[in-house]
C-alpha positions as CSV (number, residue, x, y, z in Angstrom):
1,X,-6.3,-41.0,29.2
2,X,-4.5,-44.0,27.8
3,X,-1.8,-44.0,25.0
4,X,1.7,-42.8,25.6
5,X,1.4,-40.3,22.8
6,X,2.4,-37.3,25.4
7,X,4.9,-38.9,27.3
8,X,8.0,-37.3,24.9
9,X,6.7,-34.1,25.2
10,X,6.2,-34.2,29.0
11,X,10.1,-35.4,28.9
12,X,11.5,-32.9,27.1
13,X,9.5,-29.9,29.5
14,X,11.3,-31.6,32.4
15,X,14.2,-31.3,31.0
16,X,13.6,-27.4,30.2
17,X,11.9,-26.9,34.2
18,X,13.8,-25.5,36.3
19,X,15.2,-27.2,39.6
20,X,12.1,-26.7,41.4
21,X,9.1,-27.6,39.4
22,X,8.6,-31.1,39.6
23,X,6.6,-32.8,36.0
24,X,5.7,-36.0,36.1
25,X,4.2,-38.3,33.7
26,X,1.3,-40.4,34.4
27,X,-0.3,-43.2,32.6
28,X,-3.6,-44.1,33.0
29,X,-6.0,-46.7,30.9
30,X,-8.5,-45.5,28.8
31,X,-11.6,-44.7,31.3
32,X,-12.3,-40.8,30.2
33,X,-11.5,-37.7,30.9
34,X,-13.1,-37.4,34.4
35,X,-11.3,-40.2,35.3
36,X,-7.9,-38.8,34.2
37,X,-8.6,-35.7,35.7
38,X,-9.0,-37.3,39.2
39,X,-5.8,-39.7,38.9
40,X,-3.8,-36.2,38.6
41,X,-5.9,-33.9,41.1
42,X,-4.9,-37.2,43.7
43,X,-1.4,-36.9,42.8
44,X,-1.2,-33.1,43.0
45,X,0.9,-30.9,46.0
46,X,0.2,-27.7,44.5
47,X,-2.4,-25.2,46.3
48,X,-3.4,-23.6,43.2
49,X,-5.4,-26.1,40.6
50,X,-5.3,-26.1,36.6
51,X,-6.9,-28.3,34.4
52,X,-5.6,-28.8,30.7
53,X,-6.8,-31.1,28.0
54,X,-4.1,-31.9,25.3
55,X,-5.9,-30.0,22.7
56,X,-6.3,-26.9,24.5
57,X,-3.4,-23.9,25.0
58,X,-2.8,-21.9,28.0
59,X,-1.3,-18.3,26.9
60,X,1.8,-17.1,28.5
61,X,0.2,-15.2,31.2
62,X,-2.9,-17.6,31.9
63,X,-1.2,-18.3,35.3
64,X,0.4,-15.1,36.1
65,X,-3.2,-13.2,35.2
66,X,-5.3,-15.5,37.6
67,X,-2.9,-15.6,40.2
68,X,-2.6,-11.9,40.4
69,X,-6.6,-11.8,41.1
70,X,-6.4,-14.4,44.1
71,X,-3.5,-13.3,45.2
72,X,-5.4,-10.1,46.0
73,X,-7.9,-11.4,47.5
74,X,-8.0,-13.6,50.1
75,X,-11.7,-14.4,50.0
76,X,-11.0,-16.4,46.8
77,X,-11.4,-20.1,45.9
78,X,-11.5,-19.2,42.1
79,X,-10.7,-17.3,39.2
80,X,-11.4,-17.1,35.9
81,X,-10.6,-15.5,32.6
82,X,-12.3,-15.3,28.9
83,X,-11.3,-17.9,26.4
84,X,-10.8,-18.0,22.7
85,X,-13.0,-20.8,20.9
86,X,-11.3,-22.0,17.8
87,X,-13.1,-24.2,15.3
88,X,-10.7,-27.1,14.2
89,X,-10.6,-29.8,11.4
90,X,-8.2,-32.2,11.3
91,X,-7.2,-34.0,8.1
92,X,-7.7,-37.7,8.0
93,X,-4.6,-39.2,9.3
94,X,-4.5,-36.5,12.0
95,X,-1.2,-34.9,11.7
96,X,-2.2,-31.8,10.8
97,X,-5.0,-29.3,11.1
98,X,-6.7,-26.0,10.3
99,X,-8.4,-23.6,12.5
100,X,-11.5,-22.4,10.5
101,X,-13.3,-19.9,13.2
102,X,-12.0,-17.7,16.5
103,X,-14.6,-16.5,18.8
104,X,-14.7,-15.4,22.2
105,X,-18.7,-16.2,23.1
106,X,-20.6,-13.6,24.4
107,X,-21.4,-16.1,27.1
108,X,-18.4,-16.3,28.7
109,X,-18.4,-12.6,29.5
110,X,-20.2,-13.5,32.7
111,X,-19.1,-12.0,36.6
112,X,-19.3,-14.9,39.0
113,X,-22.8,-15.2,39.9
114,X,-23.5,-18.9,41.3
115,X,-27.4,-18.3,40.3
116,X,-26.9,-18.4,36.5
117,X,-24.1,-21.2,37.3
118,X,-26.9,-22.9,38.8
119,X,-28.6,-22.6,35.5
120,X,-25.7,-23.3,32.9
121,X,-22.0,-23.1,32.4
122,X,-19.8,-20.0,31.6
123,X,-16.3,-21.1,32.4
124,X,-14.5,-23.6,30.2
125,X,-12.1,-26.2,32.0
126,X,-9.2,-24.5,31.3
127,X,-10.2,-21.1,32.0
128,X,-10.3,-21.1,35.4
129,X,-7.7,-21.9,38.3
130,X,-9.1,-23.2,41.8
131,X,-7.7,-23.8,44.9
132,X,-6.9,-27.2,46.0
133,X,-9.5,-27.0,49.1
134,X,-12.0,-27.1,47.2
135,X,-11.0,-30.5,45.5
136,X,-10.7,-31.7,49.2
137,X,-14.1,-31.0,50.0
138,X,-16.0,-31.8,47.2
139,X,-13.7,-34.2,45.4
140,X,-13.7,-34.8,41.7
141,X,-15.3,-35.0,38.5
142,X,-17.9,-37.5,38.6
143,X,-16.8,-40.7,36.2
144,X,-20.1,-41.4,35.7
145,X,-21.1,-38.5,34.0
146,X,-20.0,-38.5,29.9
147,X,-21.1,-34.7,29.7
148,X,-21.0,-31.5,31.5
149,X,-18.5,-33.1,34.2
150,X,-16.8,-29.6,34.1
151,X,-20.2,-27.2,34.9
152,X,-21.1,-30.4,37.3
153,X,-17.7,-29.4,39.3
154,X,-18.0,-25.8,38.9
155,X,-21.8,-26.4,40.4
156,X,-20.2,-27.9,43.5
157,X,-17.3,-25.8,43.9
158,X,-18.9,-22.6,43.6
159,X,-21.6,-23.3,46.3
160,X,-20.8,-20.9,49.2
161,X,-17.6,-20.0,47.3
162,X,-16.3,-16.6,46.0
163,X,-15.0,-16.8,42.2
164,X,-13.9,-13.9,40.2
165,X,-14.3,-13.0,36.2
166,X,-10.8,-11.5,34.9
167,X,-12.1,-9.8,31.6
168,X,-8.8,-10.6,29.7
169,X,-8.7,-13.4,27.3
170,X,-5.9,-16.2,28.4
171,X,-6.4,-19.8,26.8
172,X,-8.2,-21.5,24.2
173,X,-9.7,-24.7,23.2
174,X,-10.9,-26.2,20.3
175,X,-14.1,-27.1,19.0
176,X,-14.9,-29.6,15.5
177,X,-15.1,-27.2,12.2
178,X,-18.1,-29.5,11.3
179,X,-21.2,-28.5,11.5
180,X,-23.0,-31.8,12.2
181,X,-20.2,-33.0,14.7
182,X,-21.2,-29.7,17.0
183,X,-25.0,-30.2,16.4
184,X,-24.3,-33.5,17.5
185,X,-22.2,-32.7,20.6
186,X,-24.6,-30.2,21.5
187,X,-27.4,-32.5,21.4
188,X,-25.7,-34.8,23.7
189,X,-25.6,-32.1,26.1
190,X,-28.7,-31.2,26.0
191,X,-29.6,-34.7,27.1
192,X,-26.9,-34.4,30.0
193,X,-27.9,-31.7,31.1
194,X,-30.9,-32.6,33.4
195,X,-28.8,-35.8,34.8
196,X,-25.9,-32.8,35.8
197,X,-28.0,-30.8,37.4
198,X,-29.4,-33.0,39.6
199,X,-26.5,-35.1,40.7
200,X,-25.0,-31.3,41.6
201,X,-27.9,-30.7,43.7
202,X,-27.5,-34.1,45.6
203,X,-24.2,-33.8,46.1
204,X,-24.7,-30.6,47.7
205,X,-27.5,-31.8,49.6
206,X,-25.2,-34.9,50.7
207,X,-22.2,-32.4,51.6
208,X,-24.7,-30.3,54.3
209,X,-26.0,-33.3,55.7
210,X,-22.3,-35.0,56.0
């Protein structure tokens, strides 16, 4: 999502992949995270999906976890796994950081129910690995939306679909050790979160009618 500030490191894992796992590089202008996320999802041949932000660290057996739960079951489009949330602060010049909180919310320990999904989000973007049909029905993250893209995809790709909870904790991501940044994130959520819900129910209305 603009910069090259990754490219080096995406280098040096392609020199460290093995033969047949292709990484490539892509630079995109600055137009948000939705927006990067699509530009990637296009370019993808894989049949399993996984979303990761820069900030955000997949543990060893993130992949090896969720695939073992699709893998047996075939009714799948979807699993997920619990997540650790790790308060940050980053000094000024931002090359360096220290990690004030872990917490694994109490919300996240939710079994896939599409009712309370319908209602608000339990799975964080990186938690959760999807299969690539569902990005060919449904598309996307929606560029328009500056919030709550993730639970506005997770609306629309759960409809009809089977997901699965894996209780075992397998990534994390990072939240601002502030106080008033998160009361401010939060509140911009909040505001969101009616504008989400409703473009989720349209687009699902849009996708029975099509």
């Amino acid at each position: 999502d603009g910069g090259e500030h990754q490219q080096t490191v995406v280098e040096q894992m392609q020199g460290m992949a093995p033969e047949h796992v292709q990484i490539r590089y892509i630079s995109n202008p600055k137009l948000g995270r939705s927006a990067a996320g699509n530009a990637a999802l296009a370019l993808a041949h894989g049949e399993w999906f996984v979303v990761l932000d820069d900030d955000d660290l997949l543990f060893a057996d993130h992949g090896e976890t969720l695939m073992a739960a699709v893998g047996a079951n075939s009714t799948l489009s979807a699993a997920y796994s619990l997540a650790i949330e790790v308060f940050t602060a980053m000094n000024e010049d931002r090359t360096a950081y220290t990690e004030t909180v872990l917490q694994v919310p109490a919300i996240f320990h939710q079994e896939w129910d599409y009712s309370v999904m319908e209602h608000h989000n339990f799975i964080p973007i990186q938690a959760i690995l999807f299969h690539r049909s569902l990005y060919e029905k449904w598309g996307g993250f929606d560029i328009e939306l500056d919030q709550l893209e993730d639970w506005h995809l997770w609306q629309r790709y759960g409809y009809g679909a089977q997901f699965q909870f894996v209780p075992k904790t397998t990534s994390l991501f990072r939240s601002p050790a502030q106080e008033q940044i998160r009361y401010d994130r939060a509140h911009l959520l909040h505001v969101a979160y009616e504008t989400a819900r409703n473009k989720a129910v349209q687009d699902i209305a849009a996708q029975q009618q099509a």
